[in-house]
N, C-alpha and C positions, 0 to 999 in steps of 0.2 A: 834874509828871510828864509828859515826853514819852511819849504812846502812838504805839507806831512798828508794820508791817506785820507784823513778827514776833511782836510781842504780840498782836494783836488775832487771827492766823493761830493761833497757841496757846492762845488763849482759845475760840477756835472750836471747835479740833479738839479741846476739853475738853469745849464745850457737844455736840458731836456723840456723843462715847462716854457724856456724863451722858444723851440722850435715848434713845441704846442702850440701855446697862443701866438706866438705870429705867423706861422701858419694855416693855424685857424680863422685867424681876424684875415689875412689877405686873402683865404679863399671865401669865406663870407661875404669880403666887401666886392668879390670879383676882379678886383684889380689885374687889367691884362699885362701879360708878362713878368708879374713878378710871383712868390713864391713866398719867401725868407722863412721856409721851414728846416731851413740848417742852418743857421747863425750860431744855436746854442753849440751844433757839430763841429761849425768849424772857428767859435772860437774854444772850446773844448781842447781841440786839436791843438789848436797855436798856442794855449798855454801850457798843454801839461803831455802834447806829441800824439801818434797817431793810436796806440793803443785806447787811450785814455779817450779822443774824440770818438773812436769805433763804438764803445759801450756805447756812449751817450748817443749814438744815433742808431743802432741797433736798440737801444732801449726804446728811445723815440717812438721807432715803429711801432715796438711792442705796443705802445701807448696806444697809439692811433688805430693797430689792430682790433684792441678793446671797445676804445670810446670812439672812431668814426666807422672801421669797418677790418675785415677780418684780410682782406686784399693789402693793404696799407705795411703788413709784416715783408712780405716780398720785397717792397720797396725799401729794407733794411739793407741791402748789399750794395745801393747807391750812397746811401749816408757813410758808409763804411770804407768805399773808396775815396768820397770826398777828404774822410778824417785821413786816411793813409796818405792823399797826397798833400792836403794841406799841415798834416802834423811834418811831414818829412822835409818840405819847403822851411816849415817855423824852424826846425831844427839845424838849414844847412844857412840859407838867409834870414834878414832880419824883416819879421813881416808888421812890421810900424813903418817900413819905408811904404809907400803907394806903391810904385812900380814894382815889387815884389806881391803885396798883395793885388794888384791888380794883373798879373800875370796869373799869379793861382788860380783869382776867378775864373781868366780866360781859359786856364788849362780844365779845370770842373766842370765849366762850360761846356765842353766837346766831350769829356770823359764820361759824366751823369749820363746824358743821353745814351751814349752810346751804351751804355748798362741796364738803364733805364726802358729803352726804347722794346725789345724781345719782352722784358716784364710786362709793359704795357699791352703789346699786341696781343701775347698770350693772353693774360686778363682780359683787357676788354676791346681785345679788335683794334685796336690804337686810339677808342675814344672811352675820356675816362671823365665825360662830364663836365670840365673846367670851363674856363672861358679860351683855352689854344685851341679844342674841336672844330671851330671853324676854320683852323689851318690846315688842320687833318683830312676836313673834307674840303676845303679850297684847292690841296695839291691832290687828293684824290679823282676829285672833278677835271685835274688837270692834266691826267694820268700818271701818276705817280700810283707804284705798288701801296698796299698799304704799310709797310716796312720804311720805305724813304718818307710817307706822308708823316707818319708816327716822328719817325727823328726828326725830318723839317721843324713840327710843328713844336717840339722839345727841344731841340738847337736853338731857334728863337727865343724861347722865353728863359731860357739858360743864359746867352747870353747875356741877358739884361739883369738877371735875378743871384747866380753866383758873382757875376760882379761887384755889385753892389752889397753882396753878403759882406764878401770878403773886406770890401773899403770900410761897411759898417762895422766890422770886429778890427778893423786898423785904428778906426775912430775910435771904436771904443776904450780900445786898450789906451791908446796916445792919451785919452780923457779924463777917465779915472782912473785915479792913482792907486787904485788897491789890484787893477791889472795890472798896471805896465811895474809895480813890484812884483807880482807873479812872474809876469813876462821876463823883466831884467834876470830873476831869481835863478828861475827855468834856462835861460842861456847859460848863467855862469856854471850852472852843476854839469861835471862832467856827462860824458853822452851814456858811457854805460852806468851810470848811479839812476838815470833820467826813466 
């Protein structure tokens, strides 16, 4: 299967409305610790590598910039490293195995935040409204700076949410068949054609 610009531009602008609305429905529903506003990132990533995921989550924000809030663009250069590591993971292993994608989770886990966490301070003092602020000020109360309160309270719900990203874009590709032809496509083409 030839993947040509217009596939991969469509699968893009697919992962970008799936990091919209399920991001918007989980933070709606409130659901604590989870997120799944990069699914569209990083499966973006895993199928077509890290440049291709970086658009679609720097676009994301842009998105979110417009229609939730003008702050939401800053948080572009965590969608961006998420795409860099999990495109370059898809690229060296095969991420349909679990323990591959469940290792990237774990590594976006620790890396988001840490990206993450200055964005937020600066923004809003380390609370940005969600339902993790009562972690922010549970370790605050506890004495934690508000710099360790912010990432505590970001590492937690990291943990739980790029994990699961990532098994859900395992699932999915393993699922339907019109990924894991993408996906199988995408491995065979040499690395510099990719």
């Amino acid at each position: 299967m030839k993947i040509n610009r217009t596939t991969i531009l469509t699968y893009s602008a697919f992962g970008i409305a799936l990091n919209v609305v399920l991001g918007t429905a989980v933070s709606l529903l409130n659901i604590p610790l989870l997120f799944l506003d990069t699914v569209g990132t990083v499966l973006v990533a895993a199928l077509f590598g890290p440049w291709w995921g970086s658009l679609a989550g720097v676009l994301t924000n842009l998105v979110l910039g417009i229609t939730i809030g003008p702050t939401a663009v800053f948080f572009g250069l965590v969608n961006v490293a998420i795409a860099i590591i999990v495109g370059t993971i898809a690229r060296r292993f095969d991420f349909t195995k679990l323990p591959v994608s469940l290792g990237a989770g774990l590594l976006i886990a620790v890396i988001a935040p840490l990206i993450g966490t200055p964005i937020a301070v600066a923004l809003f003092g380390g609370l940005n409204g969600s339902g993790m602020d009562w972690i922010v000020l549970w370790a605050r109360a506890a004495g934690e700076s508000i710099y360790a309160s912010t990432f505590i309270s970001r590492i937690t719900g990291n943990l739980v949410d790029k994990v699961i990203t990532c098994l859900l874009v395992t699932f999915l590709i393993l699922r339907l068949p019109v990924l894991l032809k993408l996906y199988r496509s995408r491995k065979e083409t040499p690395k510099h054609a990719a």
